[in-house]
N, C-alpha and C positions, 0 to 999 in steps of 0.2 A: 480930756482932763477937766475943764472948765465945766461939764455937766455934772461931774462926781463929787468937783468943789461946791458946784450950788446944789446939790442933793442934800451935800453935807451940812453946806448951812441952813439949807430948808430943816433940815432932818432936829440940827440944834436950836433954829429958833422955834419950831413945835413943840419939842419938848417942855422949851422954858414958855409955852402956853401961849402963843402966837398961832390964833386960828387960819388966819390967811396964808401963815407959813406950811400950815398940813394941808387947806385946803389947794393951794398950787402945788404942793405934794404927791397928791394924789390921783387930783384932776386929771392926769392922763392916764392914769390907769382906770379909771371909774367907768368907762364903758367897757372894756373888754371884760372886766371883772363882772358886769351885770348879762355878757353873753357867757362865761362861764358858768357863771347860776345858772344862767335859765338853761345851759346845756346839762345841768344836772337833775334841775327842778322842774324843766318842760313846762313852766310855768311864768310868763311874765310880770304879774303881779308878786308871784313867789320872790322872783329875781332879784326885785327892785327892794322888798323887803329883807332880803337877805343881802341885798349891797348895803343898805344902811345900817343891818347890824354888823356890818362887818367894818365898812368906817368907822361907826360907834367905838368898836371892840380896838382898832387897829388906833383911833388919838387916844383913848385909854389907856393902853399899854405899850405905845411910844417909847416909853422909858426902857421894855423891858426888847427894844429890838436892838441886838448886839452889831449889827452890821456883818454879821458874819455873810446872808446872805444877800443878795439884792434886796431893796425894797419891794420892785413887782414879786419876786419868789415868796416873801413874807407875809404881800397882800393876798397872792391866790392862796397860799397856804390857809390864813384865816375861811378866806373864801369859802373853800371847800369845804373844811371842818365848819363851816355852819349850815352849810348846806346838805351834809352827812344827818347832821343833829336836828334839822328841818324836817329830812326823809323819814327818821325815826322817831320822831313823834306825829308826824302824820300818820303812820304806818299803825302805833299804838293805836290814834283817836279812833270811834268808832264812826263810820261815814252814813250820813242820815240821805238816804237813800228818797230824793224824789220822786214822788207817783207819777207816772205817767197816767196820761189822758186817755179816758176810754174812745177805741179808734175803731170802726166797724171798718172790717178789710172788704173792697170791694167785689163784686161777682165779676168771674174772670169775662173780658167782653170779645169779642171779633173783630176789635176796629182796625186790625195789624199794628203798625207800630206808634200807634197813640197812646199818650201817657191813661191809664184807669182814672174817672174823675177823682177821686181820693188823693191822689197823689199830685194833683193839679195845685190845690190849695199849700201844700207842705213845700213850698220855694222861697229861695231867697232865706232873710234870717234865721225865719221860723226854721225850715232844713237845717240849717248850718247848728241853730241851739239843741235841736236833736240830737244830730249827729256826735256835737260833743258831748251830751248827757248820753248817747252810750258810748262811745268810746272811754268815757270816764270810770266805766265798770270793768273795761279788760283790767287785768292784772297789772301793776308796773313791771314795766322792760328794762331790764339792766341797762345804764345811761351809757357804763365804758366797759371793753373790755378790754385786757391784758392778758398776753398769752403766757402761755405756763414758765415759771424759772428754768432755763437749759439744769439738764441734772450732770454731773459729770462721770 
C-alpha cells in the first residue's frame, strides 16, 4: 500500500509540474521500456529515441492518465504506439541504398581449408559493417506474433 500512496503523490505532484516528481516516476520503468522498443524497432538508437518521445508524450499528458490502469501499462501502451508510428513511417520513407565497393572475387585456389586472399582483408569491423549493410536489405520480420482468436 505504501508504494501505491507514493505513485499517488508522485503521480500528483507531476501533474502540478514538479519535474523530479515524473522523473522518479518513471525512472524505473525507463529501461525495460527502452528493451521493449528496441524489441520492436531492432534498433538501438531507434530505441532510445523512441523512449524519449515517449517520456516526452507520457509528462504531456499526465493529466490525461485516469488511473484506471497501472502507470507501467499506460507507459508501454505509449511505448508501442510510437513505435508502431516509427515502423510506418520508416516503412513510407524511401531507403538510399549504399553502393557497395567494387570487389574482384577471387580464382578458386587449392590451399584446402585456407581462407582466398580476398577475404583475408574483410575481418573484424570491416566484416561485421558488411554484414549489416546486407542484412539491412532483407525484408522486415514481423517483431511479435499472436496466434489466431479461438473461434467458437
Amino acid at each position: 500500500m505504501p508504494m501505491e500512496m507514493d505513485t499517488t503523490d508522485l503521480i500528483a505532484r507531476a501533474r502540478a509540474g514538479d519535474h523530479n516528481a515524473f522523473r522518479d516516476l518513471v525512472q524505473g520503468h525507463s529501461h525495460e521500456l527502452q528493451v521493449h522498443c528496441y524489441r520492436i524497432l531492432g534498433s538501438l538508437q531507434d530505441a532510445e529515441d523512441a523512449l524519449q518521445e515517449t517520456l516526452v508524450s507520457a509528462w504531456r499528458n499526465l493529466g490525461g492518465f485516469g488511473q484506471r490502469s497501472s502507470l507501467r501499462t499506460w507507459l508501454y501502451q505509449i511505448a508501442t504506439n510510437r513505435c508502431l508510428s516509427m515502423l510506418r513511417a520508416d516503412s513510407r520513407r524511401p531507403r538510399a541504398v549504399p553502393p557497395l565497393p567494387e570487389a574482384t572475387l577471387p580464382e578458386p585456389t587449392g590451399a584446402g581449408n585456407a581462407p582466398p586472399p580476398a577475404m583475408v582483408e574483410y575481418r573484424g569491423i570491416e566484416s561485421a559493417q558488411r554484414v549489416f549493410t546486407a542484412v539491412s536489405f532483407f525484408p522486415a520480420a514481423p517483431t511479435a506474433w499472436y496466434p489466431p482468436a479461438p473461434t467458437s
